[in-house]
N, C-alpha and C positions, 0 to 999 in steps of 0.2 A: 392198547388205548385204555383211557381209564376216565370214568365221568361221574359226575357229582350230582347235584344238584340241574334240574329242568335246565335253569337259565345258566349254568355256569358252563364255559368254554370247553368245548374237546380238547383234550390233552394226550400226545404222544410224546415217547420217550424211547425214538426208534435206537437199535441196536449199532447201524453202521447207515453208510450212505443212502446206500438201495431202500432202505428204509425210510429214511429221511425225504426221498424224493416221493415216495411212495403216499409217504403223508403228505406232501405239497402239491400231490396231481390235482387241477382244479382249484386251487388256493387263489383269495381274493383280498382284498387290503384290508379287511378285519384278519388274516392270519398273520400269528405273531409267531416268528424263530425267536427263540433266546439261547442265549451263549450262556455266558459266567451268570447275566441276570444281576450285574451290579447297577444297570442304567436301566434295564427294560422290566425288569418285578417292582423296584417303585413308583415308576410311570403307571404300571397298572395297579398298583394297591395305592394310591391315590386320586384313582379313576379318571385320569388321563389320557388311558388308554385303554380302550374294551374291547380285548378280542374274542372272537366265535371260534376261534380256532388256536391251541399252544402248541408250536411242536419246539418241543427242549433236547437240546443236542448235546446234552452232561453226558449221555451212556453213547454217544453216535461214532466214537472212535476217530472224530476228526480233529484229534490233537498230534504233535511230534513235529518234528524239523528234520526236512531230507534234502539232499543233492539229487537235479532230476535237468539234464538236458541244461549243462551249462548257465543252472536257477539253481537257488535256493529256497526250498516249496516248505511253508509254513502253513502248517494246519489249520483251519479257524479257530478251532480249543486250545491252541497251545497257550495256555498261560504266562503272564508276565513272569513269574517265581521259575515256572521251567524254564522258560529261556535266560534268566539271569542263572539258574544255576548249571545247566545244561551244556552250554555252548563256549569252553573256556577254549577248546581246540581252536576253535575256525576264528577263534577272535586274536590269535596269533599275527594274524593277514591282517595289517594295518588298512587296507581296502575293502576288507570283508565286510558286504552289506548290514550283515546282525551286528556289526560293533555299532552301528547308529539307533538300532531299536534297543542294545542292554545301554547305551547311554539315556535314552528317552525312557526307558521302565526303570531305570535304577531311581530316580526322580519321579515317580508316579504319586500325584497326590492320592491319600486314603492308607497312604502306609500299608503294611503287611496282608492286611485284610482285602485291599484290593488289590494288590500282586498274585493273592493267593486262588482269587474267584474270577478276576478279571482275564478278560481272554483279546489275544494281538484282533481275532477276527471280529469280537464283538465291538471293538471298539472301532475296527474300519467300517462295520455295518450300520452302526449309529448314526457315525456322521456329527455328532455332535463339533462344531467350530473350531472350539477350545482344547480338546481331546490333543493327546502327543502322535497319536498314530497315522491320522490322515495326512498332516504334512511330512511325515516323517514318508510315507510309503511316495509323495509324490518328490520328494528329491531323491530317493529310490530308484525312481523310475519302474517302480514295482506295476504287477498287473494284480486285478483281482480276478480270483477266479468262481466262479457263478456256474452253478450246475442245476438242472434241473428235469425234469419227465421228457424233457424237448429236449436234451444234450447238454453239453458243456460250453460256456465262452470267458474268455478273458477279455477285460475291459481295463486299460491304460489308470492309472489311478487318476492322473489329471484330469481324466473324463468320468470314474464313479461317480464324483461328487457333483451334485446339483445345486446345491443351496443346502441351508442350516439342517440337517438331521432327513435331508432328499440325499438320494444316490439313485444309479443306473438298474437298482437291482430291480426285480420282476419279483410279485409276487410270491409264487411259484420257482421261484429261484431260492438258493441256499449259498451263501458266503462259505466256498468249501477249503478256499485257502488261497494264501497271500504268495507271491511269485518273484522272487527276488534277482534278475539278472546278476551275475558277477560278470565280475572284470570293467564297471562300467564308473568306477573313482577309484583314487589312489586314498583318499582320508575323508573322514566324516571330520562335521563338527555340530554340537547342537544345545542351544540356549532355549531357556524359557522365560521371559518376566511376570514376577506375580506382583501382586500389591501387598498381599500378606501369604503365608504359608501354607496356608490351611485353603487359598480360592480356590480358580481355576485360572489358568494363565491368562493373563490378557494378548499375550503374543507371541509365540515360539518363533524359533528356527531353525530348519534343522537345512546344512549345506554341506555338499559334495564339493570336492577337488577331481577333476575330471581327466583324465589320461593326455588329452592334449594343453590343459595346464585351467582352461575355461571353469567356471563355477554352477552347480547348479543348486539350487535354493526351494525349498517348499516354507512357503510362511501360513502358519497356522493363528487362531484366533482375532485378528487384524479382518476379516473379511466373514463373510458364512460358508465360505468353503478353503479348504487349501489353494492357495498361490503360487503356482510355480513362474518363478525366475531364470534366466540366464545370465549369467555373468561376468562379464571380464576380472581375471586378478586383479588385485589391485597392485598398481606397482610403487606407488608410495606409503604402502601402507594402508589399514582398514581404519585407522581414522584421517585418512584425507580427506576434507572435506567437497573436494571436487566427485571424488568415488562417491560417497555417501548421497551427495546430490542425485547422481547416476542413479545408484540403489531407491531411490526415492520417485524417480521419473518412470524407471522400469515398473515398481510397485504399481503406479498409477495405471502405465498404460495396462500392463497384465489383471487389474482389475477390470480394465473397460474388455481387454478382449479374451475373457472367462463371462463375463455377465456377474463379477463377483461384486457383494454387497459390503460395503465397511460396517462392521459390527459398532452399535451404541446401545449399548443396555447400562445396566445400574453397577457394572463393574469398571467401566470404562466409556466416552464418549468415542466417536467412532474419529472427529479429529485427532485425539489423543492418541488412540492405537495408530493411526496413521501416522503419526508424527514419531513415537516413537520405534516404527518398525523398519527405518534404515540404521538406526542404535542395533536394535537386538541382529539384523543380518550380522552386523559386523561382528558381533561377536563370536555368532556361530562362523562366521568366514574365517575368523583369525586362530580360533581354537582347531577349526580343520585343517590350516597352513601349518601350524606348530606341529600338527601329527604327522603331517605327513613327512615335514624335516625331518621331525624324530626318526 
């Protein structure tokens, strides 16, 4: 542990897990985890955020990508830059869950900088709407994994996310890593629309092709949390305008039954993301059909 200043925050910089949980025995909603610290050190050096308590997981050993029990178990650290360069093997497997996360990081706004600091688990522990990861892990069907001084749990990603930058996670808990089922799509696909290059998306997609031919969907920044979808192929096509309708009615009701919020801030009105978010599905539908022919 290391301390500064009277008023300034306790700060650890545990070695490995045991560690980490060690630091969070007793932890209460002023302690702050940070990951990469590309979203949560400006938050607090703009005083946003003031915690009594840092625990920084940079030295904590919870980065890498493994096979573990018929999953794909992703670190919290593992960063964007490892996994686009790491994983050329498993990306062979047209079905392979990471081909949907190096399609969503290869596209990471902040360029190299944030590839390089940004971590898969910081950005599902945020929560932030707009972020590529949240919706990304709920057409996954990924679980997140939560460990803490009281044991370990896995929570459904469709169920981490509470609302805009709220998740399932416990104080005293620690995002110890992402949990990827295989065998559960034959092809990814995943779009984002920005208004310019440099925002934050106003509406992702990211969409699974499912073993029995059905579709599954997580729509990102359209709501304050990830949107999971089910969905019929389309059999004339992802611009039939009857599908899209479809796409449009499901969106609705899977808002009312999440409790999710349509985002309206100054990047977009919350009509607007709604209206354009059976567009962006389809794109992601129709880029995941072409893979999977291929």
């Amino acid at each position: 542990m290391m301390t500064g200043r009277d008023d300034a925050p306790r700060y650890f910089a545990p070695t490995d897990l045991d560690g980490v949980l060690r630091a969070l025995d007793g932890a209460d909603e002023s302690t702050v985890v940070v990951g990469g610290g590309t979203m949560v050190v400006p938050t607090m050096t703009h005083g946003h955020l003031v915690p009594t308590v840092i625990v920084d997981l940079v030295r904590s050993g919870l980065e890498g990508i493994r096979e573990e029990d018929g999953a794909t178990v992703i670190g919290a650290m593992t960063t964007y830059s490892s996994l686009l360069a790491g994983e050329r093997e498993r990306l062979r497997e047209p079905g392979h869950p990471l081909n949907l996360l190096v399609r969503a990081a290869s596209g990471i706004t902040g360029g190299p900088q944030i590839r390089n600091k940004g971590t898969l688990g910081g950005s599902a522990a945020y929560a932030n709407p707009s972020s590529d990861v949240p919706g990304c892990l709920v057409a996954l069907d990924a679980r997140v994994r939560l460990a803490s001084p009281r044991g370990v749990r896995e929570v459904p990603a469709a169920e981490f996310y509470l609302g805009a930058f709220r998740t399932a996670r416990r104080p005293d808990e620690v995002l110890s890593a992402l949990v990827l089922p295989r065998g559960t799509a034959t092809a990814w696909g995943y779009v984002k629309f920005k208004l310019v290059e440099s925002s934050w998306p106003v509406v992702t997609s990211a969409a699974a092709v499912l073993p029995d031919g059905g579709l599954r969907v997580g729509v990102g920044g359209a709501a304050d949390r990830p949107v999971p979808l089910d969905l019929p192929t389309p059999s004339e096509g992802t611009d039939d305008p009857a599908w899209r309708a479809l796409v449009a009615d499901e969106f609705a009701r899977a808002l009312d039954t999440h409790g999710a919020v349509p985002v309206d801030d100054v990047l977009a009105d919350a009509r607007y993301r709604t209206d354009i978010t059976p567009v962006i599905v389809a794109r992601s539908v129709a880029g995941a059909l072409e893979r999977r022919q291929g």
